[in-house]
mmCIF file as gemmi writes it, N, C-alpha and C atoms, coordinates in Angstrom:
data_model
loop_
_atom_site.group_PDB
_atom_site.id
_atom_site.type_symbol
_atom_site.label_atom_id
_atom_site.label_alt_id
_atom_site.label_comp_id
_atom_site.label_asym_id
_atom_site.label_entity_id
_atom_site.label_seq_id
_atom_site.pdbx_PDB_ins_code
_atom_site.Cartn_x
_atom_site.Cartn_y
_atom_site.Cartn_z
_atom_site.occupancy
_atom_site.B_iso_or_equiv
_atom_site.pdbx_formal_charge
_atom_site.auth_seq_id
_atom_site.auth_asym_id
_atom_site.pdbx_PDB_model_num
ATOM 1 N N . UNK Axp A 1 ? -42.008 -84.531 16.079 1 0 ? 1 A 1
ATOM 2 C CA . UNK Axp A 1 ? -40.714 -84.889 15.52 1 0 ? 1 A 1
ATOM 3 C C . UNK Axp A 1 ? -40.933 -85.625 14.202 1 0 ? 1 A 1
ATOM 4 N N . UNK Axp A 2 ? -39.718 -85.426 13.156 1 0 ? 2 A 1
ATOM 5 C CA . UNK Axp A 2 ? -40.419 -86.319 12.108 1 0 ? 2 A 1
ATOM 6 C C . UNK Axp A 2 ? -39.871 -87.228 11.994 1 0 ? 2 A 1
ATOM 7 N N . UNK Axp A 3 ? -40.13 -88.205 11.011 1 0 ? 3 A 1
ATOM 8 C CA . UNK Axp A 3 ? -39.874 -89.72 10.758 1 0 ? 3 A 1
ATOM 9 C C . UNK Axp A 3 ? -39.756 -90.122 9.606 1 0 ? 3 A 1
ATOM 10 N N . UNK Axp A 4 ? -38.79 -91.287 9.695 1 0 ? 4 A 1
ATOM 11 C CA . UNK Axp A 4 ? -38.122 -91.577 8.162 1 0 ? 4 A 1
ATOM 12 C C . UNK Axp A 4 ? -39.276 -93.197 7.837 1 0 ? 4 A 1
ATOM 13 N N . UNK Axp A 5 ? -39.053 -93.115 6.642 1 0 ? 5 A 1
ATOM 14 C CA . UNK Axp A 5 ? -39.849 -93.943 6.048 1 0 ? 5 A 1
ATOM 15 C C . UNK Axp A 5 ? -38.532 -94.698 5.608 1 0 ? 5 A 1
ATOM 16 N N . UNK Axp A 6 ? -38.137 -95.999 5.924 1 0 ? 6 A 1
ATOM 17 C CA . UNK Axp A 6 ? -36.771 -96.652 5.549 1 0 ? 6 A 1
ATOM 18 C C . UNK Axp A 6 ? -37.386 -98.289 4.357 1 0 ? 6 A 1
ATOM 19 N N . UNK Axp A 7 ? -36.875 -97.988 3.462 1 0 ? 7 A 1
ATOM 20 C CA . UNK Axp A 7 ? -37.294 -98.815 1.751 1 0 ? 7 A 1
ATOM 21 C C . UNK Axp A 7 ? -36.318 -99.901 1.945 1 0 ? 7 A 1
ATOM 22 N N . UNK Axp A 8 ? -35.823 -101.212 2.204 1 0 ? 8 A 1
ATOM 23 C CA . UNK Axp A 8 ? -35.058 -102.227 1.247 1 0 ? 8 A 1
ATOM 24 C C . UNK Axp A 8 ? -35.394 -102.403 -0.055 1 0 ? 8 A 1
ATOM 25 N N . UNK Axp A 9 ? -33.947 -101.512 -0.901 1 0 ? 9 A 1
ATOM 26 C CA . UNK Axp A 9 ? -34.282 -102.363 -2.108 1 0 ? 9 A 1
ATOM 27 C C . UNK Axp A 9 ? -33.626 -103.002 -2.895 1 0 ? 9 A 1
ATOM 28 N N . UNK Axp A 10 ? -32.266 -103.35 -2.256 1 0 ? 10 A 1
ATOM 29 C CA . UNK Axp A 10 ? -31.615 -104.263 -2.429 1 0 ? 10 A 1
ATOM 30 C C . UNK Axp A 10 ? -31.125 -105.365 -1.761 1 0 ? 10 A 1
ATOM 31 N N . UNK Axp A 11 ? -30.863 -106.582 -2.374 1 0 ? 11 A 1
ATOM 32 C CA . UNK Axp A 11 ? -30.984 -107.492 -1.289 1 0 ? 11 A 1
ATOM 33 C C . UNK Axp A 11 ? -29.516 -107.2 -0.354 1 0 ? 11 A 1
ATOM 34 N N . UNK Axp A 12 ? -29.407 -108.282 0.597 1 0 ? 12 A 1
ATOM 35 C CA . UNK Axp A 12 ? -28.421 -108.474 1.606 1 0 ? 12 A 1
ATOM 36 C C . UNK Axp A 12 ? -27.034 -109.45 1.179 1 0 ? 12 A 1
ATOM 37 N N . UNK Axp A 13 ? -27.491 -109.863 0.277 1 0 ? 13 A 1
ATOM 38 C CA . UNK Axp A 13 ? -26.478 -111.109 0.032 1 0 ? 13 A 1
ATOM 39 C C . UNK Axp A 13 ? -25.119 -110.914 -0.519 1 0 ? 13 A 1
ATOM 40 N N . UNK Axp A 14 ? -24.167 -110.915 -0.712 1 0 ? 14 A 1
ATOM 41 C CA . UNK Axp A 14 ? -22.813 -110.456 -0.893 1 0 ? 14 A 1
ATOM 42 C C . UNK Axp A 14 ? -22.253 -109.182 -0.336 1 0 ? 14 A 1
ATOM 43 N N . UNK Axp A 15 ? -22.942 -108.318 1.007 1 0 ? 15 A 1
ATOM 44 C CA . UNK Axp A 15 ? -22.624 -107.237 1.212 1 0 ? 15 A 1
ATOM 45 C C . UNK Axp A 15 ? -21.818 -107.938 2.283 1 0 ? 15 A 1
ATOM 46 N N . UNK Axp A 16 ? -20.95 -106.653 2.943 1 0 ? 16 A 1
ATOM 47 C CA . UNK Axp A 16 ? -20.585 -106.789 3.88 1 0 ? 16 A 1
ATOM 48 C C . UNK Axp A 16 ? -21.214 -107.443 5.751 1 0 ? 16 A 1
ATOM 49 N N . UNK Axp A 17 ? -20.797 -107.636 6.155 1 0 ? 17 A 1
ATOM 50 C CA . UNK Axp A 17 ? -20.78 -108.281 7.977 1 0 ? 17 A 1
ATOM 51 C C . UNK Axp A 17 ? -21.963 -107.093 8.61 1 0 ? 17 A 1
ATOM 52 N N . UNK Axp A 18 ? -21.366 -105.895 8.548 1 0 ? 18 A 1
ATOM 53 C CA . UNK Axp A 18 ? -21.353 -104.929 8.705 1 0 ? 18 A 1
ATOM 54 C C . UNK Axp A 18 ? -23.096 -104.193 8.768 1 0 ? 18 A 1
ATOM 55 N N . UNK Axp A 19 ? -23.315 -104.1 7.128 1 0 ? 19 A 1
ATOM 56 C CA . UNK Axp A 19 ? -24.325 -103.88 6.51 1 0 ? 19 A 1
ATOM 57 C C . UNK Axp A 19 ? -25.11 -104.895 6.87 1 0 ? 19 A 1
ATOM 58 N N . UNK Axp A 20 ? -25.132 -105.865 6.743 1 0 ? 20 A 1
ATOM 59 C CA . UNK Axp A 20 ? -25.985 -107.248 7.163 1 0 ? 20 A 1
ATOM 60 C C . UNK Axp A 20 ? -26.974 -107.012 8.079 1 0 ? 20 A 1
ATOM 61 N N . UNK Axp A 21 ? -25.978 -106.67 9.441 1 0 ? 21 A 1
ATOM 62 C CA . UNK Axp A 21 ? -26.301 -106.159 11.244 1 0 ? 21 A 1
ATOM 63 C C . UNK Axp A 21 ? -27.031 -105.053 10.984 1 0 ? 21 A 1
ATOM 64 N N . UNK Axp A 22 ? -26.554 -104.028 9.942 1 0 ? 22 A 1
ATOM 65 C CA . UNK Axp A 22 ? -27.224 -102.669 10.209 1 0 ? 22 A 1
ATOM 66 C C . UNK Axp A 22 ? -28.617 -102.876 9.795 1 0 ? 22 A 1
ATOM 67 N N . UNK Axp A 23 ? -29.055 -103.251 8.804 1 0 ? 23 A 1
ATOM 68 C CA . UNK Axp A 23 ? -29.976 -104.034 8.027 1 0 ? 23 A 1
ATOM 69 C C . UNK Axp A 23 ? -30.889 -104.114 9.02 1 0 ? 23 A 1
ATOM 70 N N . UNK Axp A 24 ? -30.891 -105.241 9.682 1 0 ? 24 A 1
ATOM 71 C CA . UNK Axp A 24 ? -30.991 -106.002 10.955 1 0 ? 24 A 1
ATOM 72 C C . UNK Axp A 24 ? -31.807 -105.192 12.182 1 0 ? 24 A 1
ATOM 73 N N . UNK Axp A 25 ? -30.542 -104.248 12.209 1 0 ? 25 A 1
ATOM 74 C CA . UNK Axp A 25 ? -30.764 -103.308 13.285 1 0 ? 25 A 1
ATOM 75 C C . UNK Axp A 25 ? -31.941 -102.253 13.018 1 0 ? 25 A 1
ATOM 76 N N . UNK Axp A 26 ? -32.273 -101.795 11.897 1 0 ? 26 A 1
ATOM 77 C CA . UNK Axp A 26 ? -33.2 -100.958 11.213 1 0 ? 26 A 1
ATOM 78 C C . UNK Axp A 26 ? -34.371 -102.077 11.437 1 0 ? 26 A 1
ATOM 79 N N . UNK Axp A 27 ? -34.442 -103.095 11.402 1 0 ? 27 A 1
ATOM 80 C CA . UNK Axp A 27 ? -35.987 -104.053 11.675 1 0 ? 27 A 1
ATOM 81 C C . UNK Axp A 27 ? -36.352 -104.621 10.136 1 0 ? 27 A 1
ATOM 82 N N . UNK Axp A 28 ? -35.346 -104.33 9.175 1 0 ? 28 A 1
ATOM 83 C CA . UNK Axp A 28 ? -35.259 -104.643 7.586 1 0 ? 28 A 1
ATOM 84 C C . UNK Axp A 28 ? -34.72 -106.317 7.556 1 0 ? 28 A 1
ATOM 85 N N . UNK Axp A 29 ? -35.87 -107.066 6.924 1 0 ? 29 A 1
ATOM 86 C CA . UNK Axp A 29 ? -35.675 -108.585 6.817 1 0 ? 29 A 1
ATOM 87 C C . UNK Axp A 29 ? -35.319 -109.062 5.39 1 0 ? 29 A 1
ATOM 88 N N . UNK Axp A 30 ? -35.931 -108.402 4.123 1 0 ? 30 A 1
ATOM 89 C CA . UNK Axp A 30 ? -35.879 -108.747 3.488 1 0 ? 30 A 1
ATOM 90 C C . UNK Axp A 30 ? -36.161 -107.953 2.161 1 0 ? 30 A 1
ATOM 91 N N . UNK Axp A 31 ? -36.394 -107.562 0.851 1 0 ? 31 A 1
ATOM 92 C CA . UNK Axp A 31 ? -36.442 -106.546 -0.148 1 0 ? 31 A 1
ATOM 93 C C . UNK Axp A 31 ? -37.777 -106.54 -0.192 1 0 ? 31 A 1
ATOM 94 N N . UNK Axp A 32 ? -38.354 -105.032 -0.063 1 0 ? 32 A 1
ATOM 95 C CA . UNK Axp A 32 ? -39.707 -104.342 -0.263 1 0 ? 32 A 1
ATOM 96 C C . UNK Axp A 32 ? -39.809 -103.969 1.321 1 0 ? 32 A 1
ATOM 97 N N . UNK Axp A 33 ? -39.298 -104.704 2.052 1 0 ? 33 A 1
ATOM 98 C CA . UNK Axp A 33 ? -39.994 -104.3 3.858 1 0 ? 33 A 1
ATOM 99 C C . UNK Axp A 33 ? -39.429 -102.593 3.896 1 0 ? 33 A 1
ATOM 100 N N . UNK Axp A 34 ? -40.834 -102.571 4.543 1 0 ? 34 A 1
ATOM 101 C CA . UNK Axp A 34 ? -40.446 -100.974 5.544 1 0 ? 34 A 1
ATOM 102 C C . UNK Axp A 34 ? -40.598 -100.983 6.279 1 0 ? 34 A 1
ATOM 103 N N . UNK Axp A 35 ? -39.609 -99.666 7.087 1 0 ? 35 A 1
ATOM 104 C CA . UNK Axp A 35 ? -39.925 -99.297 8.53 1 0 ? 35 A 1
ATOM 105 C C . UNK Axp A 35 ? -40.027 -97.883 8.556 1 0 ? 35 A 1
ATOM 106 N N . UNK Axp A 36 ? -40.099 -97.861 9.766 1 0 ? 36 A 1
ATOM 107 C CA . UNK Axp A 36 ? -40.857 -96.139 9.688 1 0 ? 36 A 1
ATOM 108 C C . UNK Axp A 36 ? -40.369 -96.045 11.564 1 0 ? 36 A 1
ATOM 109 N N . UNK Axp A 37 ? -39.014 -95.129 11.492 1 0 ? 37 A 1
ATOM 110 C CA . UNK Axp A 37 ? -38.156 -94.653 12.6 1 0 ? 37 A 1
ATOM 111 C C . UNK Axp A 37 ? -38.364 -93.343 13.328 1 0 ? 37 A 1
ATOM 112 N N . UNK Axp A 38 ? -38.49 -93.07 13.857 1 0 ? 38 A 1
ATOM 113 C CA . UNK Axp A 38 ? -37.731 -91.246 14.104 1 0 ? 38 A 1
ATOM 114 C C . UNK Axp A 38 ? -36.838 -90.431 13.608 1 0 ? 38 A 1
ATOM 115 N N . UNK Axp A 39 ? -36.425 -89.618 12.959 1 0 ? 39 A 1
ATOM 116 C CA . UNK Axp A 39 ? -35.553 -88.848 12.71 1 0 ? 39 A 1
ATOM 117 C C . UNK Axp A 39 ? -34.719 -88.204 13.89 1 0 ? 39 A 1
ATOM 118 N N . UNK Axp A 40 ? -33.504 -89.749 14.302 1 0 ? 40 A 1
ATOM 119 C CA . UNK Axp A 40 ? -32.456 -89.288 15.192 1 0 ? 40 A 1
ATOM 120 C C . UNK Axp A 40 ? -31.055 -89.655 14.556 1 0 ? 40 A 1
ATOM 121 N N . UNK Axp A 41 ? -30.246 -89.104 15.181 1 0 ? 41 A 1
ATOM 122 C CA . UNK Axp A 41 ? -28.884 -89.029 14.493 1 0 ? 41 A 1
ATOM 123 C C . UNK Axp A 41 ? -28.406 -90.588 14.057 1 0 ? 41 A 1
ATOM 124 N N . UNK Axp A 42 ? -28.599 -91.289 15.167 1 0 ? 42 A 1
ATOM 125 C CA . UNK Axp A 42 ? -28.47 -93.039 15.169 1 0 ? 42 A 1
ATOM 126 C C . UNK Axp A 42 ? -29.131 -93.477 13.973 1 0 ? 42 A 1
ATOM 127 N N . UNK Axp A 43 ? -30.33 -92.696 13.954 1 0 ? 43 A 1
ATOM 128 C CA . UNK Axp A 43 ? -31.221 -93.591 12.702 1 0 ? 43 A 1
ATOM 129 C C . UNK Axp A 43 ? -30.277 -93.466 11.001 1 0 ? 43 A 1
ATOM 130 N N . UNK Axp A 44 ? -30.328 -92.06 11.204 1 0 ? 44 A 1
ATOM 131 C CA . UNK Axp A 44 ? -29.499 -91.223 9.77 1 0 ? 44 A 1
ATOM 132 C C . UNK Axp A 44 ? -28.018 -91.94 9.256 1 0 ? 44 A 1
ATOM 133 N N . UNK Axp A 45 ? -27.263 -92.117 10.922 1 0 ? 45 A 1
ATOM 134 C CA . UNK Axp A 45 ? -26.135 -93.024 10.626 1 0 ? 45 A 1
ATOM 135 C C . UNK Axp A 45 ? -26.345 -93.999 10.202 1 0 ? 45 A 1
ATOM 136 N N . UNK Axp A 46 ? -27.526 -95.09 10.762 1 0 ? 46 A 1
ATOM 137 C CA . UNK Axp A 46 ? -27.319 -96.155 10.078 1 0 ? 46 A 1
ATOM 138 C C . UNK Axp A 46 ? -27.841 -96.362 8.661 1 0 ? 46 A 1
ATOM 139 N N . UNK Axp A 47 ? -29.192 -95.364 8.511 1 0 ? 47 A 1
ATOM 140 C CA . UNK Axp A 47 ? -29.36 -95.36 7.034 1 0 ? 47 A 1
ATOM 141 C C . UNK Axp A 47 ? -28.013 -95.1 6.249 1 0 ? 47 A 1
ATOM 142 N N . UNK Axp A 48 ? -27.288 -94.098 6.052 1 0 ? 48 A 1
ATOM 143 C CA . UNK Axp A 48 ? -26.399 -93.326 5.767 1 0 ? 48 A 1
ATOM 144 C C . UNK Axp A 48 ? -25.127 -94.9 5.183 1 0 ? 48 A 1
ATOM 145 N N . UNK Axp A 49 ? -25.2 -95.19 6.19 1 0 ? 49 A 1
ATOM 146 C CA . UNK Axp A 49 ? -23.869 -96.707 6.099 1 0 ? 49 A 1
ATOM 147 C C . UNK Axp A 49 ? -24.47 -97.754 5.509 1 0 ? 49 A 1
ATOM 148 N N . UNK Axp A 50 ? -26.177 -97.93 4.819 1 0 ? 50 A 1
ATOM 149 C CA . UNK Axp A 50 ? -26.81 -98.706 4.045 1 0 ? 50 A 1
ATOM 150 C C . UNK Axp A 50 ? -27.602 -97.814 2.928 1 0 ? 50 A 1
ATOM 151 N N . UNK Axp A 51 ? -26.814 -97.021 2.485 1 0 ? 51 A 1
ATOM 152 C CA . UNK Axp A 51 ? -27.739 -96.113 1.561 1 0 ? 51 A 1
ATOM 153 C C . UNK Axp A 51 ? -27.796 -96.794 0.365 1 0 ? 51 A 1
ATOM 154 N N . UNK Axp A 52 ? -26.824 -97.942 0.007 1 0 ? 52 A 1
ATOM 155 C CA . UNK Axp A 52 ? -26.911 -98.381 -1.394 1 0 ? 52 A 1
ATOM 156 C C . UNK Axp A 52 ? -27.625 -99.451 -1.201 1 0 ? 52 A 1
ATOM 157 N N . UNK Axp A 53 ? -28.536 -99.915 -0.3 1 0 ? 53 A 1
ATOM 158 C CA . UNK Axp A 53 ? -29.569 -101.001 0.152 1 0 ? 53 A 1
ATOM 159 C C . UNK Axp A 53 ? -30.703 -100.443 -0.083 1 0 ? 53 A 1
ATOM 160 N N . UNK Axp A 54 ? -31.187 -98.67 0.978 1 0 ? 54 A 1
ATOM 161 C CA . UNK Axp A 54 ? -32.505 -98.696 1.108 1 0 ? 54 A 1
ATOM 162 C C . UNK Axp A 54 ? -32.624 -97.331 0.278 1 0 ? 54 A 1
ATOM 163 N N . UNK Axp A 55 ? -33.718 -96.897 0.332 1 0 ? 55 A 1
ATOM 164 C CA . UNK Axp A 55 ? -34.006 -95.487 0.21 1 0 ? 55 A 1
ATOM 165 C C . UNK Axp A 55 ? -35.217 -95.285 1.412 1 0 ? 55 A 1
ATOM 166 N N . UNK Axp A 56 ? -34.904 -94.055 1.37 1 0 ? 56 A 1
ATOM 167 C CA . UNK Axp A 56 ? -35.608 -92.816 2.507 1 0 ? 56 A 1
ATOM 168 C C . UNK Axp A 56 ? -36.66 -91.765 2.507 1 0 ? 56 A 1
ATOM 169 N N . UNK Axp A 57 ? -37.613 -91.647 3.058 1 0 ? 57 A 1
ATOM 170 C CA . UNK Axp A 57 ? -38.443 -90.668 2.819 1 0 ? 57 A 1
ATOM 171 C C . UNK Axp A 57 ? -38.854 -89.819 4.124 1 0 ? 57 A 1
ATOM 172 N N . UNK Axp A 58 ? -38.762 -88.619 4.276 1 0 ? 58 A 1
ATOM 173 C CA . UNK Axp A 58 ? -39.535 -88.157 5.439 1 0 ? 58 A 1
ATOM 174 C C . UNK Axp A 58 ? -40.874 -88.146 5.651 1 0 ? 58 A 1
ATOM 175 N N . UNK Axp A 59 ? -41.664 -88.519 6.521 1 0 ? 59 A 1
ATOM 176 C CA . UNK Axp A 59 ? -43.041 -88.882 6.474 1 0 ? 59 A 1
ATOM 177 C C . UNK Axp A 59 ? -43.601 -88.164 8.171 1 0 ? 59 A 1
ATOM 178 N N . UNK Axp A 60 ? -44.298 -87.359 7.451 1 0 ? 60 A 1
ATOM 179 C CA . UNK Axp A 60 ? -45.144 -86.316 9.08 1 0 ? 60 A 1
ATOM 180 C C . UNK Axp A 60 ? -45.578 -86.894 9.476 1 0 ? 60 A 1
């Protein structure tokens, strides 16, 4: 299965409640951290609802 490579690269501070949690929820603490997920629908949504935070890469 493949897997997303998830980038912070913007910070958290004046965004929404919302975005904050999702942030959060991805395992993203702070600008430069990565994570590295599965490619499942949950994951895509929440990237998807923080796209102007992180960027994405697929990684085999």
């Amino acid at each position: 299965m493949a897997r997303l490579k998830v980038t912070q690269v913007r910070g958290k501070v004046g965004t929404l409640r919302e975005h904050r949690e999702t942030l959060r929820s991805l395992g993203l603490k702070r600008i430069h951290d990565v994570v590295v997920k599965e490619d499942r629908p949950e994951i895509r949504g929440m990237v998807r609802a923080v796209a102007h935070l992180v960027t994405v890469e697929e990684v085999d």
